[in-house]
N, C-alpha and C positions, 0 to 999 in steps of 0.2 A: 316511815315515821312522818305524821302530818304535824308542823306546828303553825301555828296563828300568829300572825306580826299584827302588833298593835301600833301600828308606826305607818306613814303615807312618804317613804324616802326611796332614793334610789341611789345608785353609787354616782360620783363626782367624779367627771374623766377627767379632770385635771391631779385630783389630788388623793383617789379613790376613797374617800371617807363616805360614810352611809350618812349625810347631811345637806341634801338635795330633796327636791320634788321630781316630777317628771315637767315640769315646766321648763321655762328658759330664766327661772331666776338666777342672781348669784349663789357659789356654795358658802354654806356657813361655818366652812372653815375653813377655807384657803380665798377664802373672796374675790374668786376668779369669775366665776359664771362659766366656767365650763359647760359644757353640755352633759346631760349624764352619760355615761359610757354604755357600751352595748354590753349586756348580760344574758348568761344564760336565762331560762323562763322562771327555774327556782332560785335567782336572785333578785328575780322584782319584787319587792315588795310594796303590799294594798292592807287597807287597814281594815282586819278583822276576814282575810282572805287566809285560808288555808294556803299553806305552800309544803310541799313538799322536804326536807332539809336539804343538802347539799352534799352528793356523794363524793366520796374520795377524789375522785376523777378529775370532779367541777374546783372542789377546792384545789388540787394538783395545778390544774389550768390557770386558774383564779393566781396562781403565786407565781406562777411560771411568767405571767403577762406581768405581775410587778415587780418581782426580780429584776427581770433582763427589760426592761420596761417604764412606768413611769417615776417609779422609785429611783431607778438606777439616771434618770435623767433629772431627778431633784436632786439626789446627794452625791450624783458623781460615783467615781469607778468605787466598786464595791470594798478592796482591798486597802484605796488609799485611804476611805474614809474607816475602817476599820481599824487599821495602823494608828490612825490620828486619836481613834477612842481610846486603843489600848496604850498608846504613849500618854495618855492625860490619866486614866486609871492608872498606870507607873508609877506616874509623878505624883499622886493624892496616895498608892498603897504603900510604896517603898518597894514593892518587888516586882520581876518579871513578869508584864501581861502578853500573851501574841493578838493579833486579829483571830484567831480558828476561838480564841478565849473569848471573845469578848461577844464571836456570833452566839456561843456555846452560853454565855451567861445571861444571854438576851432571852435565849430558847428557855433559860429556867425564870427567867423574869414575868416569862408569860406562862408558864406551869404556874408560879403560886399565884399569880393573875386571877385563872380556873377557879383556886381556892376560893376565893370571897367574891362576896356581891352576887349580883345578876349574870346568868350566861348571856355569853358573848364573843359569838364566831370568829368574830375578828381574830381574837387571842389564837383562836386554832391555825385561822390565816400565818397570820404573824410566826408562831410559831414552826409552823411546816417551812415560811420564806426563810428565818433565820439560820434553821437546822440546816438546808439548802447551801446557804452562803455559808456556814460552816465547810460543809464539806467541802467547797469548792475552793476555799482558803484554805485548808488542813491539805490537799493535793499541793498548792500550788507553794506553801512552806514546804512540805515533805519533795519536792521537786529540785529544790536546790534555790 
């Protein structure tokens, strides 16, 4: 599958958002000026360049480096920040949330995402990372 990006961005190593050039400007969304981060070849994007999409693998990769990565070094350990979501969901639902719930409602956050608008891989990102930390929080509750 070949699609065309109408877009001249590249990912932000600070903050991995697609809101960069290839230059050394600042990113225009975490206003770091990070440098862009190193990417596979079909995640460069050029404007009006064919690129190839992104196979399983790449995306697999792509979440596995923000999982365990720069994510987990913005928000901290994955479980406490999860705790922290599902005890404030508690407190606004009235009933029992866990963390494995709150990765799990993240993953359908970004399915009706899919649904409207403009495609938008991120969402596929995002949700492969969430379903991830899902499991890895559903082990570590079911663990004792």
């Amino acid at each position: 599958m070949i699609r065309t990006v109408v877009t001249d961005q590249a990912m932000c190593g600070q903050c991995t958002s697609w809101a960069v050039d290839d230059s050394d400007v600042p990113c225009s969304t975490c206003l770091t000026g990070g440098p862009p981060s190193s990417r596979p070849t079909n995640f460069v994007l050029r404007t009006g360049v064919p690129s190839p999409a992104p196979s399983a693998e790449d995306i697999a990769r792509k979440v596995a480096d923000l999982v365990g990565g720069d994510r987990a070094r913005t928000h901290g350990d994955k479980y406490e920040n999860h705790r922290n979501i599902a005890d404030l969901w508690r407190a606004y639902l009235g009933y029992q949330v866990s963390p494995t719930d709150v990765a799990m409602m993240m993953v359908l956050l970004k399915v009706a995402r899919t649904k409207t608008g403009a495609h938008n891989p991120d969402d596929y990102i995002d949700m492969t990372g969430y379903a991830a930390i899902a499991a890895e929080l559903a082990d570590r509750e079911h663990a004792g």
